[in-house]
PDB file of N, CA, C and O in Angstrom:
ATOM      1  N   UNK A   1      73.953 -40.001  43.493  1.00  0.00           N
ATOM      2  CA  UNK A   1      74.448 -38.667  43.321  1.00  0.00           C
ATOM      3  C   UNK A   1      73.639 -37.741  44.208  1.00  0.00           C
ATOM      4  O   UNK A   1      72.435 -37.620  44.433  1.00  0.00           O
ATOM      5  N   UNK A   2      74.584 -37.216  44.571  1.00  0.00           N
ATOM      6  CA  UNK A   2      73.639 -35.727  45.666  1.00  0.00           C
ATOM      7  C   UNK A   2      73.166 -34.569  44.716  1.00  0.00           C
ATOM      8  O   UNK A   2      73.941 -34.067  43.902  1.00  0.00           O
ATOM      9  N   UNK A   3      71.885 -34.175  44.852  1.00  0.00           N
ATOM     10  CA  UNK A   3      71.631 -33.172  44.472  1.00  0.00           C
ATOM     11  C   UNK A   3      70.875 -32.003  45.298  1.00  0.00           C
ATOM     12  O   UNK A   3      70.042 -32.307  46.152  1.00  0.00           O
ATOM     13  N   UNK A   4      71.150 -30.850  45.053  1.00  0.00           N
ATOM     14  CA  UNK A   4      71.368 -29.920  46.114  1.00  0.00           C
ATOM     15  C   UNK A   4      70.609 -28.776  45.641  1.00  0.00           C
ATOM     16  O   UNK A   4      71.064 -28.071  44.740  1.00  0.00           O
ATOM     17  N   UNK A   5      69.203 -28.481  46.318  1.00  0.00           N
ATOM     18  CA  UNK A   5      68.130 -27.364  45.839  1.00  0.00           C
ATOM     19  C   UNK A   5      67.697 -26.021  46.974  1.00  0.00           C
ATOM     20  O   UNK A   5      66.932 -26.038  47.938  1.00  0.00           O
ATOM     21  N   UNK A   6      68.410 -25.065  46.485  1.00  0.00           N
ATOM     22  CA  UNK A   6      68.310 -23.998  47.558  1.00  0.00           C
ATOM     23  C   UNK A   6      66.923 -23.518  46.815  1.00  0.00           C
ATOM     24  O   UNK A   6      66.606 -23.364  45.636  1.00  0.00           O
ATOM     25  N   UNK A   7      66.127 -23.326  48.302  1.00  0.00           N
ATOM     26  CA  UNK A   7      64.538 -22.502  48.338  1.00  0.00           C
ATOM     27  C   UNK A   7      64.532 -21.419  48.518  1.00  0.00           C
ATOM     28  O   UNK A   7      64.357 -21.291  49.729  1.00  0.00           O
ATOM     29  N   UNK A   8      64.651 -20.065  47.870  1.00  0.00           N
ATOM     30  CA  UNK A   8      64.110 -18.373  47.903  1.00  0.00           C
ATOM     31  C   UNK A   8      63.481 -18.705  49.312  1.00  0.00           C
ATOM     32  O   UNK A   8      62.764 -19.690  49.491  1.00  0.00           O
ATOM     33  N   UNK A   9      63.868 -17.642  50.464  1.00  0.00           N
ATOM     34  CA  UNK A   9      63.294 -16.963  51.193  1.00  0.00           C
ATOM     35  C   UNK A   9      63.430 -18.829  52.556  1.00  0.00           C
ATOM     36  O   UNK A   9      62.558 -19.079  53.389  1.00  0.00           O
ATOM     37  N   UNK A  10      64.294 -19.437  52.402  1.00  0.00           N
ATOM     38  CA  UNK A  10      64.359 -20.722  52.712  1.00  0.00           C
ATOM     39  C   UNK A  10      65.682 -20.643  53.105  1.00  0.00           C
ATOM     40  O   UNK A  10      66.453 -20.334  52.197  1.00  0.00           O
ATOM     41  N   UNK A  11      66.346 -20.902  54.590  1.00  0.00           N
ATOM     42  CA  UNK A  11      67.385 -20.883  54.964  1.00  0.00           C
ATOM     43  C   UNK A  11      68.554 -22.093  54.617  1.00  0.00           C
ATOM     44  O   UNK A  11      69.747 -22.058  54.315  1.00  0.00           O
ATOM     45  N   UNK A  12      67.465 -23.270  54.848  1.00  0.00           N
ATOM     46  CA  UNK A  12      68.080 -24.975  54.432  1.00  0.00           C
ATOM     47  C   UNK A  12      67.849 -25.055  53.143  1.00  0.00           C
ATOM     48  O   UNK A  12      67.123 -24.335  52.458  1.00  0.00           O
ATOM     49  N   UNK A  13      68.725 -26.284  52.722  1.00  0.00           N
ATOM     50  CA  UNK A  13      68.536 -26.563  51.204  1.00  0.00           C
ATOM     51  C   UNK A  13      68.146 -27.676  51.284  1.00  0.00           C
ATOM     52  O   UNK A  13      68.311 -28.258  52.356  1.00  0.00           O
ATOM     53  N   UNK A  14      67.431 -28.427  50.071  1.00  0.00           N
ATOM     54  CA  UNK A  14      66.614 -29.387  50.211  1.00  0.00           C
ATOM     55  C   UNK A  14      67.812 -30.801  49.389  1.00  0.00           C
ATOM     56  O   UNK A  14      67.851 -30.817  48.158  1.00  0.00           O
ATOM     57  N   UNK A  15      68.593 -31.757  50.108  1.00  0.00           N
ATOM     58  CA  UNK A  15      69.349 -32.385  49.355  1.00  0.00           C
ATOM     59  C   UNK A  15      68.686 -33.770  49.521  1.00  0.00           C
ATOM     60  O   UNK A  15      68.072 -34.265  50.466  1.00  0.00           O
ATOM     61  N   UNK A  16      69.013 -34.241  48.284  1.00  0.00           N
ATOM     62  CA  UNK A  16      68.124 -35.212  47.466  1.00  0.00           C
ATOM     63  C   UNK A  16      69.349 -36.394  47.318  1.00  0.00           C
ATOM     64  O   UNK A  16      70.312 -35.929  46.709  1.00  0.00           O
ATOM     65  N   UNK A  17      69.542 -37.879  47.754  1.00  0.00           N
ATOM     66  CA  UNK A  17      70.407 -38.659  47.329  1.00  0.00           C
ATOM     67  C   UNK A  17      69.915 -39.542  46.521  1.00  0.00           C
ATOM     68  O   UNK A  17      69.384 -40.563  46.958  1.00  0.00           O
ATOM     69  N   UNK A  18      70.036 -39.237  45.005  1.00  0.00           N
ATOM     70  CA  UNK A  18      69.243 -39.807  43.760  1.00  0.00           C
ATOM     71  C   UNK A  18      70.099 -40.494  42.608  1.00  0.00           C
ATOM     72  O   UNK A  18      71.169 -40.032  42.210  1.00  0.00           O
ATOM     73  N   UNK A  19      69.432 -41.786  42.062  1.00  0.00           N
ATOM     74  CA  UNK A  19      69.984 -42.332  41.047  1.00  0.00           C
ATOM     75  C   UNK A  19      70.246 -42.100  39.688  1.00  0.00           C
ATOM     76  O   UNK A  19      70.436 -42.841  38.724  1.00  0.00           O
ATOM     77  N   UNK A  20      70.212 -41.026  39.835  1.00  0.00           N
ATOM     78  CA  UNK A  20      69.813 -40.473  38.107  1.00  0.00           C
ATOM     79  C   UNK A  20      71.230 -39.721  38.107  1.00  0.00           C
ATOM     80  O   UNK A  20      71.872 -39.250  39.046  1.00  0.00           O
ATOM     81  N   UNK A  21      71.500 -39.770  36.722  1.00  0.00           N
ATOM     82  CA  UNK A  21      72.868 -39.469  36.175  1.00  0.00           C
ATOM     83  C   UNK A  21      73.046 -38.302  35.905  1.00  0.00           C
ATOM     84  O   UNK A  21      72.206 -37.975  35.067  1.00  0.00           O
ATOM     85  N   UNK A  22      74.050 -37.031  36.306  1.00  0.00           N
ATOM     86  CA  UNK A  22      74.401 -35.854  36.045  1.00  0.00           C
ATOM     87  C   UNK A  22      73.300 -34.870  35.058  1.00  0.00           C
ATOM     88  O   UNK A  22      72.765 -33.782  35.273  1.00  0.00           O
ATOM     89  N   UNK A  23      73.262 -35.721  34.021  1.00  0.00           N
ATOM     90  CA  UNK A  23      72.717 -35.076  32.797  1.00  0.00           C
ATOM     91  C   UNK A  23      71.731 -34.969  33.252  1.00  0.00           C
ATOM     92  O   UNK A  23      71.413 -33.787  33.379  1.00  0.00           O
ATOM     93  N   UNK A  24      70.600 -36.068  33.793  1.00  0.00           N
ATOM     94  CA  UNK A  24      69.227 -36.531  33.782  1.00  0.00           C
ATOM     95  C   UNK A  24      68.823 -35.196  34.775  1.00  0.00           C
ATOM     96  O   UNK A  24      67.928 -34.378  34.560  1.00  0.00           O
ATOM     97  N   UNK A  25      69.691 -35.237  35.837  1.00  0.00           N
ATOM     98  CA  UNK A  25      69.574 -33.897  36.499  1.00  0.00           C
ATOM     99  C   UNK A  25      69.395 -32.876  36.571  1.00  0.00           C
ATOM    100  O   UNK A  25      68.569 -32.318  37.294  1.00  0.00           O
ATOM    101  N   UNK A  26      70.222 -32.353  35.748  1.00  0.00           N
ATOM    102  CA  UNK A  26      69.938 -30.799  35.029  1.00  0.00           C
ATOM    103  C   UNK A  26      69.093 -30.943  34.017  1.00  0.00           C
ATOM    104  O   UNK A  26      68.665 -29.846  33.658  1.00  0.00           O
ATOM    105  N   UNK A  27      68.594 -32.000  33.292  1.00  0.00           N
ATOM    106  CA  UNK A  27      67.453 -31.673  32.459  1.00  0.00           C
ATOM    107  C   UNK A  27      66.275 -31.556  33.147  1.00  0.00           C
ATOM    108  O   UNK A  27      65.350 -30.821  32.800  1.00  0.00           O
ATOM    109  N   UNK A  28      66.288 -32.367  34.257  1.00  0.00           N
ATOM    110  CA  UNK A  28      64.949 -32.195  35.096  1.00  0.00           C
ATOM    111  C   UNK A  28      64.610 -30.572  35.405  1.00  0.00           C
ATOM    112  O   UNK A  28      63.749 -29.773  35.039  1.00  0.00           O
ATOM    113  N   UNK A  29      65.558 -30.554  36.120  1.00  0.00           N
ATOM    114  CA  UNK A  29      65.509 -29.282  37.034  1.00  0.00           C
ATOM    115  C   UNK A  29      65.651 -28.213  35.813  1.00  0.00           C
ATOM    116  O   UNK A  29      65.417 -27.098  36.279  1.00  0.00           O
ATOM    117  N   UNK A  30      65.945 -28.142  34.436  1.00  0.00           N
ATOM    118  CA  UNK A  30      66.174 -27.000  33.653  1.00  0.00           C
ATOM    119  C   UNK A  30      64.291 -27.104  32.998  1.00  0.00           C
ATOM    120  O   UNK A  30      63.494 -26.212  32.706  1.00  0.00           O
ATOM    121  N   UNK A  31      64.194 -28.436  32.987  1.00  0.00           N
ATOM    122  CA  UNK A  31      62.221 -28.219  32.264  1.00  0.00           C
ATOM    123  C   UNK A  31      61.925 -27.853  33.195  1.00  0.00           C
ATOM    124  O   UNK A  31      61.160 -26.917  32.965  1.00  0.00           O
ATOM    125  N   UNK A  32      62.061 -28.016  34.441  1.00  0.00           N
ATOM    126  CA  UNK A  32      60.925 -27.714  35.686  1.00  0.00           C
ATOM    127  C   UNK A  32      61.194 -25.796  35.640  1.00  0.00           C
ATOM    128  O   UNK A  32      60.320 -24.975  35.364  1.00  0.00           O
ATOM    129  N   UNK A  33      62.251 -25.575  35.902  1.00  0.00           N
ATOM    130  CA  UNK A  33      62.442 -23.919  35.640  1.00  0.00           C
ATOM    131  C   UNK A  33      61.699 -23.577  34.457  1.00  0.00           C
ATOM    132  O   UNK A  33      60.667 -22.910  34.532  1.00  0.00           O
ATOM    133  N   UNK A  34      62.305 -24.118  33.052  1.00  0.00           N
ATOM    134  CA  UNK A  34      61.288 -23.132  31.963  1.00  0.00           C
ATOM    135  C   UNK A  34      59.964 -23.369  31.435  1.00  0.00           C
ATOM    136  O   UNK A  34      59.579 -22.913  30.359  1.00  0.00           O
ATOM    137  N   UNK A  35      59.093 -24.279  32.412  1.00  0.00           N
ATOM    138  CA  UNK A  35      57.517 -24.556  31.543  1.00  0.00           C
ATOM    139  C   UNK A  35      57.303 -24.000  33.161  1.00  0.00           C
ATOM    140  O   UNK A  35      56.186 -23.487  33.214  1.00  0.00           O
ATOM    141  N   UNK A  36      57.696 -23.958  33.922  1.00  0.00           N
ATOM    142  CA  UNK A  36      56.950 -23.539  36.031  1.00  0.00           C
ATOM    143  C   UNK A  36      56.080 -25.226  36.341  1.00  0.00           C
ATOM    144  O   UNK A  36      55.038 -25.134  36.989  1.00  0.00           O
ATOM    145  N   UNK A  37      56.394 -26.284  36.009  1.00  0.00           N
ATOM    146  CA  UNK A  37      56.049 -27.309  36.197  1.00  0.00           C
ATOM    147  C   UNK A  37      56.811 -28.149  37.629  1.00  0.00           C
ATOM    148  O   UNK A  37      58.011 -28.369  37.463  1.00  0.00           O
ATOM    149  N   UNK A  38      56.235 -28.609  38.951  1.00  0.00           N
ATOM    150  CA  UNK A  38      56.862 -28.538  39.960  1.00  0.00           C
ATOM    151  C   UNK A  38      58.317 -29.753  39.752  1.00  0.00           C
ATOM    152  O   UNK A  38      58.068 -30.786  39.130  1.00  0.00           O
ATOM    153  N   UNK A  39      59.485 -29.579  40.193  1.00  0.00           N
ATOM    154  CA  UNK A  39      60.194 -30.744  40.099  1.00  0.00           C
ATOM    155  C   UNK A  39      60.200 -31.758  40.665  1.00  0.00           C
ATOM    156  O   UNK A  39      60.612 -31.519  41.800  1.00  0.00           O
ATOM    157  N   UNK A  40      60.025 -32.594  40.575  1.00  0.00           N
ATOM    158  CA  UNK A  40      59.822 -34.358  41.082  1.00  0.00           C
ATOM    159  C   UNK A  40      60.690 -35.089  41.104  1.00  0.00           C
ATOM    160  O   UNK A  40      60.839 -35.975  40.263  1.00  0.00           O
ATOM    161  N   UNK A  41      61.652 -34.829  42.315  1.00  0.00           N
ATOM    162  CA  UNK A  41      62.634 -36.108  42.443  1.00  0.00           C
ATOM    163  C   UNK A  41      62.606 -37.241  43.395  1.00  0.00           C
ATOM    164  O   UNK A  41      62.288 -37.211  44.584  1.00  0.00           O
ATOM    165  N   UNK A  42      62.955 -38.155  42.740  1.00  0.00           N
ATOM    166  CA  UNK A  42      62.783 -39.475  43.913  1.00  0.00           C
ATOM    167  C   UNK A  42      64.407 -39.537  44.378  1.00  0.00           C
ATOM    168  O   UNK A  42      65.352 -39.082  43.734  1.00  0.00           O
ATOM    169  N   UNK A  43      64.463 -40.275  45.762  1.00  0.00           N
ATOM    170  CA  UNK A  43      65.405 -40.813  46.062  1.00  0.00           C
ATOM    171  C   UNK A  43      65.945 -41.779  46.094  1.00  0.00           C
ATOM    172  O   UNK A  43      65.273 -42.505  45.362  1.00  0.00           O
ATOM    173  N   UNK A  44      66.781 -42.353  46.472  1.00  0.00           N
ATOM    174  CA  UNK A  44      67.352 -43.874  46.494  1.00  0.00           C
ATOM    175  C   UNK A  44      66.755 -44.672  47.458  1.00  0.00           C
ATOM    176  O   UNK A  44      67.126 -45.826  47.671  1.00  0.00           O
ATOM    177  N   UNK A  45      65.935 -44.176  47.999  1.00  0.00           N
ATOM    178  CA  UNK A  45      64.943 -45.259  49.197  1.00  0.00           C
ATOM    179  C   UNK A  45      63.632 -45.439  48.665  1.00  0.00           C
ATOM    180  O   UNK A  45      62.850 -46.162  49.283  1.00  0.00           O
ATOM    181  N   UNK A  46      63.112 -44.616  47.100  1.00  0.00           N
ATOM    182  CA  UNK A  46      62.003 -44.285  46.931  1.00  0.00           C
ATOM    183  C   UNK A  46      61.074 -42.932  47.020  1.00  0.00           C
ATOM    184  O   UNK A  46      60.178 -42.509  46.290  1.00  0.00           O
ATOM    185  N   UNK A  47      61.696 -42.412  48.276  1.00  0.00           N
ATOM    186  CA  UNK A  47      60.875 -41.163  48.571  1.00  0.00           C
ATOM    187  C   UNK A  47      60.998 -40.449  46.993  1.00  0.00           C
ATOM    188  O   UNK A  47      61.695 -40.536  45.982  1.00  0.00           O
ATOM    189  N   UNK A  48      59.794 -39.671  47.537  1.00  0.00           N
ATOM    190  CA  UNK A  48      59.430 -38.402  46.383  1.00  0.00           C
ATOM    191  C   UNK A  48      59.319 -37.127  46.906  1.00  0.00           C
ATOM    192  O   UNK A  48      58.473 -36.777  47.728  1.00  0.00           O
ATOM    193  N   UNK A  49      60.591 -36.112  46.190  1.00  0.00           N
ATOM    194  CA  UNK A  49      59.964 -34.904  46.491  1.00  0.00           C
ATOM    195  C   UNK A  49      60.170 -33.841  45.759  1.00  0.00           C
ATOM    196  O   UNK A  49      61.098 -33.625  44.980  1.00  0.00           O
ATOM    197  N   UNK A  50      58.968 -32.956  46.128  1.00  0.00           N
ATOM    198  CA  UNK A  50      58.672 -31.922  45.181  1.00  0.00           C
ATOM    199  C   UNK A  50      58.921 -30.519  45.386  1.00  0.00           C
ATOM    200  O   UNK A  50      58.894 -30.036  46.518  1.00  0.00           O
ATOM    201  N   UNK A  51      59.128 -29.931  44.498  1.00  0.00           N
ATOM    202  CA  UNK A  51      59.570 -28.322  44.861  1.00  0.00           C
ATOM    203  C   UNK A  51      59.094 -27.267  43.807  1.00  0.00           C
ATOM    204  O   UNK A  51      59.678 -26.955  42.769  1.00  0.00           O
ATOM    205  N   UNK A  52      57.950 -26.802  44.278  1.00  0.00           N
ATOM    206  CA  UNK A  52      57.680 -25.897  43.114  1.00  0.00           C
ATOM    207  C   UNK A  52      58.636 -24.884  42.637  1.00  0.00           C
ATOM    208  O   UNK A  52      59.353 -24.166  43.332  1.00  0.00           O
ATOM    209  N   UNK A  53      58.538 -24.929  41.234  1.00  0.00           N
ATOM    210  CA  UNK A  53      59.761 -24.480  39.834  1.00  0.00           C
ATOM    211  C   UNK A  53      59.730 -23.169  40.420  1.00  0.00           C
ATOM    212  O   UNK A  53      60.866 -22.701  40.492  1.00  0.00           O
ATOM    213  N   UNK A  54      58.549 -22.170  41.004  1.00  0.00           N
ATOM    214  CA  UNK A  54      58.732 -20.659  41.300  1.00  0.00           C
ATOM    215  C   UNK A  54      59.662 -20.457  42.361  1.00  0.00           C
ATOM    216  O   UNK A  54      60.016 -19.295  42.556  1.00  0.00           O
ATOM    217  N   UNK A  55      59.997 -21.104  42.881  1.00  0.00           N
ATOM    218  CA  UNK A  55      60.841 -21.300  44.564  1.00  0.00           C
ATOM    219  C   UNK A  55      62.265 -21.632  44.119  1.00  0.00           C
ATOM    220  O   UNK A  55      63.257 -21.253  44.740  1.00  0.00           O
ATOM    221  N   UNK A  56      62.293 -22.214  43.234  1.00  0.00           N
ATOM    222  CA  UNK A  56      64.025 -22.623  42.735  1.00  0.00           C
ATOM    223  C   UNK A  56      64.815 -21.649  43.150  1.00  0.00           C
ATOM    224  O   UNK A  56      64.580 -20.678  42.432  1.00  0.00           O
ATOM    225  N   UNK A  57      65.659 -21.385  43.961  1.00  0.00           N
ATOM    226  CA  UNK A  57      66.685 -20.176  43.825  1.00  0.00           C
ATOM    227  C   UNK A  57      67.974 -20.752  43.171  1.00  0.00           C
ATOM    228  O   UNK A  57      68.660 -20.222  42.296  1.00  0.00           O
ATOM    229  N   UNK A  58      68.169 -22.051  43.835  1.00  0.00           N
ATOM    230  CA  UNK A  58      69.252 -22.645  42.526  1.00  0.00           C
ATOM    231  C   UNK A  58      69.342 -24.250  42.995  1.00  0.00           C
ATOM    232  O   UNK A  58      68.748 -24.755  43.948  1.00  0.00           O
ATOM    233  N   UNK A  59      70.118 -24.812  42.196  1.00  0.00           N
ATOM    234  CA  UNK A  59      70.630 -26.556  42.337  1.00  0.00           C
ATOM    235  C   UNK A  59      71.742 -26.760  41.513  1.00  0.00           C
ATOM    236  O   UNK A  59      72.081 -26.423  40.379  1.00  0.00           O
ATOM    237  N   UNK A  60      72.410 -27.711  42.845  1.00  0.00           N
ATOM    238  CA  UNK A  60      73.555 -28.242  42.411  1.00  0.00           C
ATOM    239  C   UNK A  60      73.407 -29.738  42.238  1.00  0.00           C
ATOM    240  O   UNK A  60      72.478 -30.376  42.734  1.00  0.00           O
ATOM    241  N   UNK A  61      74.247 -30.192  41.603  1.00  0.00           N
ATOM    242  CA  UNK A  61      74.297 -31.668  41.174  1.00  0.00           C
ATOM    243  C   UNK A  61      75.676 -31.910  41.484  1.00  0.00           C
ATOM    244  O   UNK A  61      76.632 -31.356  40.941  1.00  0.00           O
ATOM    245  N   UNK A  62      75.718 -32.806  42.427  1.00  0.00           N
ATOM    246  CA  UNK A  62      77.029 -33.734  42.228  1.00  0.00           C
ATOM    247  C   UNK A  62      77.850 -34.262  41.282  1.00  0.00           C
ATOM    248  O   UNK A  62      77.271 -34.279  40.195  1.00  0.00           O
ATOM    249  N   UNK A  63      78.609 -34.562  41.249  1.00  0.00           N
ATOM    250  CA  UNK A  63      79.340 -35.052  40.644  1.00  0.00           C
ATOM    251  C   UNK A  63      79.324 -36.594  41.023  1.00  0.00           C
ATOM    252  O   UNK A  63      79.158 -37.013  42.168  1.00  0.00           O
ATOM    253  N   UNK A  64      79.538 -37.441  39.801  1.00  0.00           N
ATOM    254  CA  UNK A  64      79.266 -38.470  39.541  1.00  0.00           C
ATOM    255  C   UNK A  64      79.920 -39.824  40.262  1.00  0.00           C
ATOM    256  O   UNK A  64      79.804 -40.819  39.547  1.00  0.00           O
ATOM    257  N   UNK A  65      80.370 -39.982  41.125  1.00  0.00           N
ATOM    258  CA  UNK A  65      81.380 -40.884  41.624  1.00  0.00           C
ATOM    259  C   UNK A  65      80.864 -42.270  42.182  1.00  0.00           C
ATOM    260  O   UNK A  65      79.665 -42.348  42.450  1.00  0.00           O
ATOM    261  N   UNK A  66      81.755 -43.473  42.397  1.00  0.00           N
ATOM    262  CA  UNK A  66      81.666 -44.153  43.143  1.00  0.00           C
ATOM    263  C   UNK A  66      82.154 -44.536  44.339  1.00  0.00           C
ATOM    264  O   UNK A  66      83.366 -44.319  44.358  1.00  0.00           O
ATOM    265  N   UNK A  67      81.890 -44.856  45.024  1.00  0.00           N
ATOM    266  CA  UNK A  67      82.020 -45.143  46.697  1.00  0.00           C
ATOM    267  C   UNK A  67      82.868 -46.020  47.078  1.00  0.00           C
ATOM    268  O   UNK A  67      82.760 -47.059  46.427  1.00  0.00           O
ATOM    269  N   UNK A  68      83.563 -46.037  47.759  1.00  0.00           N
ATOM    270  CA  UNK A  68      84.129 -47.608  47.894  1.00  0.00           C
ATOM    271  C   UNK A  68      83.928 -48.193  49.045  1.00  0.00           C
ATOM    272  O   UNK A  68      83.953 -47.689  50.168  1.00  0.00           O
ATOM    273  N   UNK A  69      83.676 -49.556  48.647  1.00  0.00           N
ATOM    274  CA  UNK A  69      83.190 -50.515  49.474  1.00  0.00           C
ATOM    275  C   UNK A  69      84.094 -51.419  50.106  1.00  0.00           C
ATOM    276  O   UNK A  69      85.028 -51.814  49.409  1.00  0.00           O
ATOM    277  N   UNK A  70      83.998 -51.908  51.505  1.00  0.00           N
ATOM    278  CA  UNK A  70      84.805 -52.601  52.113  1.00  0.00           C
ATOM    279  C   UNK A  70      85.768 -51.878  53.512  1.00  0.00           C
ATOM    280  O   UNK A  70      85.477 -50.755  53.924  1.00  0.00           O
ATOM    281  N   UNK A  71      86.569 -52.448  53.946  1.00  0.00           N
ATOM    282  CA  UNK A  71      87.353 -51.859  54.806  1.00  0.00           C
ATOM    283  C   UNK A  71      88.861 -51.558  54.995  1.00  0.00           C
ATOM    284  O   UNK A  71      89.718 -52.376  54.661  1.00  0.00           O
ATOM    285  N   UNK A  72      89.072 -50.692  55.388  1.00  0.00           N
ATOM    286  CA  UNK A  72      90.771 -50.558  55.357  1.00  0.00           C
ATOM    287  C   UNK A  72      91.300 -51.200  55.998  1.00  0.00           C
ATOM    288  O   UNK A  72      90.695 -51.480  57.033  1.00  0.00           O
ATOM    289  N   UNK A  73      92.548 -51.754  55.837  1.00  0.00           N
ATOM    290  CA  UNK A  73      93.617 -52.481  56.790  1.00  0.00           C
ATOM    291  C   UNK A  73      93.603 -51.633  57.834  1.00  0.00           C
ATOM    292  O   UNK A  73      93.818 -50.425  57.740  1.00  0.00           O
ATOM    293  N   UNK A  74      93.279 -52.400  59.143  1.00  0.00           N
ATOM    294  CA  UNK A  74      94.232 -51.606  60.387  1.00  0.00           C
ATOM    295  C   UNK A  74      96.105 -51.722  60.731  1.00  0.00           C
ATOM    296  O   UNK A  74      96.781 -52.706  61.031  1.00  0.00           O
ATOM    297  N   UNK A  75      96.405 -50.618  60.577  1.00  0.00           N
ATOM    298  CA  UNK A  75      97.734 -50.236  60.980  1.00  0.00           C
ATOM    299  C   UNK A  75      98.090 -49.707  62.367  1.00  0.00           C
ATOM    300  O   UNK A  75      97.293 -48.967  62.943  1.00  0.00           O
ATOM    301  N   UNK A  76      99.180 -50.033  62.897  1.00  0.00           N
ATOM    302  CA  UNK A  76      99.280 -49.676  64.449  1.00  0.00           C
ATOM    303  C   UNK A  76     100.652 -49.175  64.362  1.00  0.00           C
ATOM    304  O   UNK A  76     101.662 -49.712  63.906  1.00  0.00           O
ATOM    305  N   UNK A  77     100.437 -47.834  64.990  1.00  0.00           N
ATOM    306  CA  UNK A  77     101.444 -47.239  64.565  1.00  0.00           C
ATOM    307  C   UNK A  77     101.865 -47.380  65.940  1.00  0.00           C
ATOM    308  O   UNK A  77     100.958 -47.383  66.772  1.00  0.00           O
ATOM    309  N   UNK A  78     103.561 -47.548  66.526  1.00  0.00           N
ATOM    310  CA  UNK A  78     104.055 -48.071  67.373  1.00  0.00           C
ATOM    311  C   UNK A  78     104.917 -46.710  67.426  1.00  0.00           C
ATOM    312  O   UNK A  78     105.802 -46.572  68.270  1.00  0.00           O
TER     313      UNK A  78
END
């Protein structure tokens, strides 16, 4: 799932491609806003990253989907 963290005073947003489920998401990011504790997300390769809770200007969370795997028929359009 993509998750998507705009930084105050920060032109880019910081997007995160992470295994954690919708919910797990916004609970993170809602404790990290109300105790000012920095947020800690890992990604799907491992990386870790952090964003201090005072800087949050906002985050989005994806929506939950799966991907599909494999390839399409080629068609030749004549």
């Amino acid at each position: 799932m993509e998750i998507k963290i705009g930084v105050q005073h920060v032109a880019r947003e910081i997007v995160v491609e992470s295994d954690l489920q919708a919910q797990e998401a916004v609970e993170l990011v809602n404790a990290a806003i109300s105790s000012g504790s920095p947020l800690v997300l890992t990604d799907t390769k491992g990386n870790t990253t952090v964003v201090p809770a005072a800087v949050i200007g906002y985050a989005s969370v994806g929506a939950e989907q799966k991907r599909p795997v494999g390839f399409m028929p080629f068609t030749k359009d004549d």
